[in-house]
Each structure stands twice: as structure tokens, then as C-alpha cells.
C-alpha positions as CSV (number, residue, x, y, z in Angstrom):
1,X,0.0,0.0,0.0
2,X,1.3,3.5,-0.6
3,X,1.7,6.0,1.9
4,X,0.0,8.3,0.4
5,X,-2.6,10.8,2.1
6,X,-6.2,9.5,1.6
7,X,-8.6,12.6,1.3
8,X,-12.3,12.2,1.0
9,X,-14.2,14.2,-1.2
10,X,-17.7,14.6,-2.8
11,X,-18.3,11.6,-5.4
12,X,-19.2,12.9,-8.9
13,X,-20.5,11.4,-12.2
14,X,-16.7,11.4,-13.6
15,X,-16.0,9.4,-11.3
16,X,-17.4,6.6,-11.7
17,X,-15.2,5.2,-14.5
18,X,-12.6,4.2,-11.7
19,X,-16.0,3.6,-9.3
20,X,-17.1,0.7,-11.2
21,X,-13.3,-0.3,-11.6
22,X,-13.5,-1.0,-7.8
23,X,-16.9,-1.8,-7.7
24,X,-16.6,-5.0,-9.7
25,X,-13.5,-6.4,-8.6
26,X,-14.9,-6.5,-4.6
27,X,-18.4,-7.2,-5.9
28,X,-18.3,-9.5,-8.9
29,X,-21.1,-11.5,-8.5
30,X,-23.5,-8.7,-7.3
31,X,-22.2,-5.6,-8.6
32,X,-24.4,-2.7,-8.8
33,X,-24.4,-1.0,-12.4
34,X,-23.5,2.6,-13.6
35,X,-26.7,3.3,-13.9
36,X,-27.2,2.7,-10.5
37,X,-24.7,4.7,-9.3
38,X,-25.7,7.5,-11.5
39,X,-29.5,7.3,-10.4
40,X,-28.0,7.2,-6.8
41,X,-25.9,10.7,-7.6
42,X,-29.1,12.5,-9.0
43,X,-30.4,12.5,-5.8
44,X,-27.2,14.2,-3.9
45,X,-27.3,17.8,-4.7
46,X,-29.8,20.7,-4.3
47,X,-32.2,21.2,-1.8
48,X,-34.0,18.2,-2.1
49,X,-30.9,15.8,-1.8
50,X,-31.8,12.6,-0.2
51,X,-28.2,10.9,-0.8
52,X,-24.6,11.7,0.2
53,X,-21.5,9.8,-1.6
54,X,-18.0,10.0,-1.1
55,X,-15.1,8.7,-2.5
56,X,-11.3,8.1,-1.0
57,X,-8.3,9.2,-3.3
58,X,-4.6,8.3,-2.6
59,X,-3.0,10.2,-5.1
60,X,-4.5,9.4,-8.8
61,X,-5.9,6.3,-7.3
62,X,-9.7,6.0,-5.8
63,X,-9.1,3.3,-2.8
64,X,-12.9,3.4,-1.7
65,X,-16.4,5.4,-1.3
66,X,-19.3,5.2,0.6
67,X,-23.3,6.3,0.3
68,X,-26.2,7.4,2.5
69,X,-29.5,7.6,1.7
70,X,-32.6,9.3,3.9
71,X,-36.0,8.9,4.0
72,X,-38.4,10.5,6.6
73,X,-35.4,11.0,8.4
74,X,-34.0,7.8,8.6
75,X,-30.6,7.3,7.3
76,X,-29.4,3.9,5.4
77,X,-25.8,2.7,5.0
78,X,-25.7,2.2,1.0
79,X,-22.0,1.2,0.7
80,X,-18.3,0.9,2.3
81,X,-15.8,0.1,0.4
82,X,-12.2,0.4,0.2
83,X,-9.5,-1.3,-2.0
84,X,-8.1,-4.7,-1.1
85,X,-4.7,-2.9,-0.1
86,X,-6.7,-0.8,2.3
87,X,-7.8,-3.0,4.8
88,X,-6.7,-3.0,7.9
89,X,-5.8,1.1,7.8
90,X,-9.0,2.6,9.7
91,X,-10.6,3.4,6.3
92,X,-13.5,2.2,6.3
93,X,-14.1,3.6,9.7
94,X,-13.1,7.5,8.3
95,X,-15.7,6.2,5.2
96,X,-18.4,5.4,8.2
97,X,-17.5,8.8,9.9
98,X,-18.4,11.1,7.0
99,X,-21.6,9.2,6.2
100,X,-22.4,9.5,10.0
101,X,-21.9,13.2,9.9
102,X,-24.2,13.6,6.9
103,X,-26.6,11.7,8.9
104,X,-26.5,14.8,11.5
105,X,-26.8,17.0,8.5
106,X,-29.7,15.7,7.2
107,X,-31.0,15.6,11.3
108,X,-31.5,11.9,11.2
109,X,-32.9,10.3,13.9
110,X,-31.8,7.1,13.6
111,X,-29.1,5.5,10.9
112,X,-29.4,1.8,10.0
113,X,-27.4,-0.5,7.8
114,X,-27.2,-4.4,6.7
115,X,-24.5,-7.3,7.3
116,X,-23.4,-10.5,6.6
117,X,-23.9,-12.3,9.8
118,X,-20.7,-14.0,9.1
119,X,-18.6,-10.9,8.8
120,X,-17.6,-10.1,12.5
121,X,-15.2,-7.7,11.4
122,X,-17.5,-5.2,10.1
123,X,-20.0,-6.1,13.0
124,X,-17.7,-5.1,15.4
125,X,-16.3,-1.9,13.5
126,X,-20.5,-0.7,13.2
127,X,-20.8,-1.7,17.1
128,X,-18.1,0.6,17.8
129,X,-19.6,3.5,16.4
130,X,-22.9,2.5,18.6
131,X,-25.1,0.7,16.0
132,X,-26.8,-2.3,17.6
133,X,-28.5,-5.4,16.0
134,X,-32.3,-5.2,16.0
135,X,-33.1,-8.4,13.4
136,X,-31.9,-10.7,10.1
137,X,-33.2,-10.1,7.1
138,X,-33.1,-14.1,6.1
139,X,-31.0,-15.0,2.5
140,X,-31.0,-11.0,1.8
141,X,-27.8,-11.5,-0.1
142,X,-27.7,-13.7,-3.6
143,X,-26.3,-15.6,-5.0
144,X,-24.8,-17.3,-1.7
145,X,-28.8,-17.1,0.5
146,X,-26.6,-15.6,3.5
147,X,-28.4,-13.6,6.0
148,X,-28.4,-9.8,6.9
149,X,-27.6,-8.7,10.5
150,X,-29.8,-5.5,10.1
151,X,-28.0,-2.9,12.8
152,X,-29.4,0.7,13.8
153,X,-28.0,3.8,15.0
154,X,-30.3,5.6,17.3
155,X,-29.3,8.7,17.4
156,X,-26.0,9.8,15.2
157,X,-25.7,13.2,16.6
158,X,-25.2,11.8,19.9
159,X,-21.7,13.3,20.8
160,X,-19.0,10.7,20.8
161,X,-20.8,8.9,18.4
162,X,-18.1,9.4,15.1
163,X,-15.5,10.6,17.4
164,X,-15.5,7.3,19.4
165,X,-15.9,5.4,16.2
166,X,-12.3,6.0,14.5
167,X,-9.8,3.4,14.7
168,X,-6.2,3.5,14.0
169,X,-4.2,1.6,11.4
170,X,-2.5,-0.2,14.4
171,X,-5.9,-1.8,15.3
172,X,-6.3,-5.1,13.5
173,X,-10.2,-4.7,13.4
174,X,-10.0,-1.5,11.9
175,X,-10.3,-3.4,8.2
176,X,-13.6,-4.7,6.8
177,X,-14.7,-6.7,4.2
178,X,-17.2,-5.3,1.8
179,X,-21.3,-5.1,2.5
180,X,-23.5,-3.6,1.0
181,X,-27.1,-2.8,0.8
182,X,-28.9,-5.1,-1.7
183,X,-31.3,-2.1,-2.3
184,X,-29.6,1.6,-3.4
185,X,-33.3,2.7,-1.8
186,X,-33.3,3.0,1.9
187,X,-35.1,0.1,3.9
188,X,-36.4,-1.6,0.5
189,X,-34.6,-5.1,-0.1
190,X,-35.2,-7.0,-3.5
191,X,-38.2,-8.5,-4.2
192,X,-36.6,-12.0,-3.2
193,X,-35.5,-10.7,-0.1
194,X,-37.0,-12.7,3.3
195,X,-38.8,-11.0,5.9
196,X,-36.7,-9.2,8.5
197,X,-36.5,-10.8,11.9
198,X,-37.4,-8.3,14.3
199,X,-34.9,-8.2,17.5
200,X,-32.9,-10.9,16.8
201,X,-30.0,-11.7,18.5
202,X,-28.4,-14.2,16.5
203,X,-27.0,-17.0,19.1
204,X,-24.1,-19.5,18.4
205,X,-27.0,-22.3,16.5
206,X,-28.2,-19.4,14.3
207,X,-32.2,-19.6,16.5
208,X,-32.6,-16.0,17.8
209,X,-35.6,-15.5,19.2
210,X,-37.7,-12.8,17.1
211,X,-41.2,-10.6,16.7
212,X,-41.6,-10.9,12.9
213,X,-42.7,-8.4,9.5
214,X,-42.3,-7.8,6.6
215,X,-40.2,-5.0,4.8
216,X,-42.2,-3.1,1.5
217,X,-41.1,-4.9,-1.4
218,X,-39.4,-3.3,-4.3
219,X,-40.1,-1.0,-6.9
220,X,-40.9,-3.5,-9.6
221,X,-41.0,0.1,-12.3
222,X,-37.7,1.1,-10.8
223,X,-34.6,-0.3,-11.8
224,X,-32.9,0.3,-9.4
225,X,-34.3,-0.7,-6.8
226,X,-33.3,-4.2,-7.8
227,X,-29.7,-4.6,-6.6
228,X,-28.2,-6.1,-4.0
229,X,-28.3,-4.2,-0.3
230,X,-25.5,-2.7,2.2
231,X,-21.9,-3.0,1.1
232,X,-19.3,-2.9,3.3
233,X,-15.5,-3.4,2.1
234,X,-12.5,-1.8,3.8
């Protein structure tokens, strides 16, 4: 890895040339399209905005981004990611940070997010920040049928919350794999997507103990709301 400064900026439509680059080499079985990413971006500016992406540069290179969208003042972790050779460097918590201070922006009053139940990494960077589990969303990602650990925020302008988040490259948890949202619409999973397990607490034989319902199914007349859910990588 270089060591290069990583800045984080405002993504942009010419970016996403080297956006899909990254994109389909940590998602290549469930990669979300350009189109996507554009319909995502035309929601991020003006007064209306609804979405916030940004992307990490090292020099020419991207090494990551990251999305937020908000509805009725709920925020939704769309994507984390950070290139391979970023792992471990406290990345994708500065990624997590930024979206978490758009939430305050956009006065959020609660921020949630999806993730594989087998990746403990990213569980325990998004526990560090304060989110907490509150169900499974059952064989949310395809191909694969693995569950969603669905985790919320309650309040992200709580102070401490981002500042008690960031993690150094010296800590070893600081790197997580990619997750993602399978829907780039907050709180709407793909029309395959199981019911979510309300307050599930996953135990070690995978039987949590759960209220159940039912999440709003997708836009069958929107594109894009026919992708594959939270992303996090880095």
C-alpha cells in the first residue's frame, strides 16, 4: 500500500469510470451498475438531496467510497468500500464517519445499515460507532442465501458517536470486508428478499428468538431498486 494521504471528497458522475473499476473487482457476483450509481448521484445535490456519496483518493488512485440515503429522516448505509490494499488502515471507519456526519446534517434520527452475519469484522467496527442489531433479514444476499444482521443507530448526533468510532491503522479490526445494501433505496430489499427478523439476536445455533414483519417490497418500475443491499468493504 502507498503511503500516500487518503482525502475524502464529494463523489461525482466522472468518477465513476474508476467507481465501477473498484466496484466489480470487490463485488463480482453482485455488482451494482453505472446506472445505478448514477441514479443514486441525482439524488445528492440541491435542496431536495436525499443521498450523500463519497469517494477516498490516494494520489490518482480511488481506494474506496461510501453512500447514505434518507427517508423521513432515517438514514441507510448504502456502501463501504475500500480497495483490497486498504484494509486494515482505519478506512472504512473514516468512510463510516463522514456518512455518519451527513446523517447529523440531514437531522436523522436514527441511521441503520445491513450485514453479513458472518462478517464479525464489520459487525464489530458498526458496534463501535454505537449501531446495535435489531433483526436478520433471512438470504437477503444472492447468490450465496446468506443472511443480513440489520443494525441501527439511534441517534448519530449523539456526541461521541463518530469521534469514538475512528480506529487506528494499528488496530487489527479497523479493516472490513465489503457489505453492501442489496437495495440503493433505503429500507427496501429485493423482491426476493425474506422477511426481517425483528430483534434478533443471532445466538451461536443461528435460532434467535424474534417478533416478525415484513419490509415493503421493491419498486418492480424502478430499476434500481433491484440490486443487492448494504456494502461494506474496507
Amino acid at each position: 500500500m502507498s503511503g500516500a494521504t487518503v482525502t475524502l471528497r464529494e463523489m461525482r458522475w466522472w468518477d465513476l469510470g474508476r467507481v465501477m473499476e473498484l466496484e466489480e473487482e470487490l463485488f463480482p457476483e453482485d455488482a451494482w451498475s453505472r446506472g445505478m450509481f448514477w441514479s443514486e448521484l441525482a439524488h445528492a445535490r440541491g435542496r431536495d438531496a436525499t443521498r450523500h456519496y463519497v469517494v477516498a483518493e490516494s494520489g490518482p488512485r480511488l481506494v474506496g467510497y461510501a453512500g447514505l440515503a434518507v427517508f423521513d429522516r432515517t438514514g441507510d448505509v448504502q456502501t463501504i468500500a475500500s480497495a483490497r490494499d486498504h484494509w486494515g488502515t482505519g478506512l472504512g471507519a473514516r468512510l463510516l464517519t463522514d456518512l455518519l456526519t451527513a446523517a447529523t446534517a440531514f437531522e436523522c434520527r436514527e441511521v441503520l445499515l445491513e450485514v453479513r452475519v458472518d462478517n464479525a469484522r464489520a459487525q464489530r467496527l458498526y458496534e463501535r460507532f454505537g449501531f446495535e442489531p435489531i433483526g436478520i433479514r433471512r438470504g437477503y444476499y444472492q447468490p450465496g442465501n446468506v443472511d443480513a444482521l440489520v443494525m441501527r443507530l439511534s441517534d448519530p448526533a449523539a456526541p461521541g458517536v463518530t469521534a469514538g468510532g475512528i480506529v487506528t491503522a494499528a488496530d487489527g479490526e479497523a479493516g472490513v470486508s465489503p457489505e453492501r445494501v442489496v437495495s440503493p433505496e433505503a429500507g427496501v430489499p429485493t423482491e426476493t428478499s425474506a422477511p426481517v427478523d425483528v430483534g434478533a439476536s443471532p445466538d451461536t445455533n443461528g435460532s434467535p428468538e424474534t417478533s416478525t414483519f415484513t419490509a415493503n417490497p421493491a419498486n418492480s418500475a424502478n430499476p434500481a431498486t433491484s440490486v443487492q443491499g448494504t456494502e461494506t468493504h474496507g
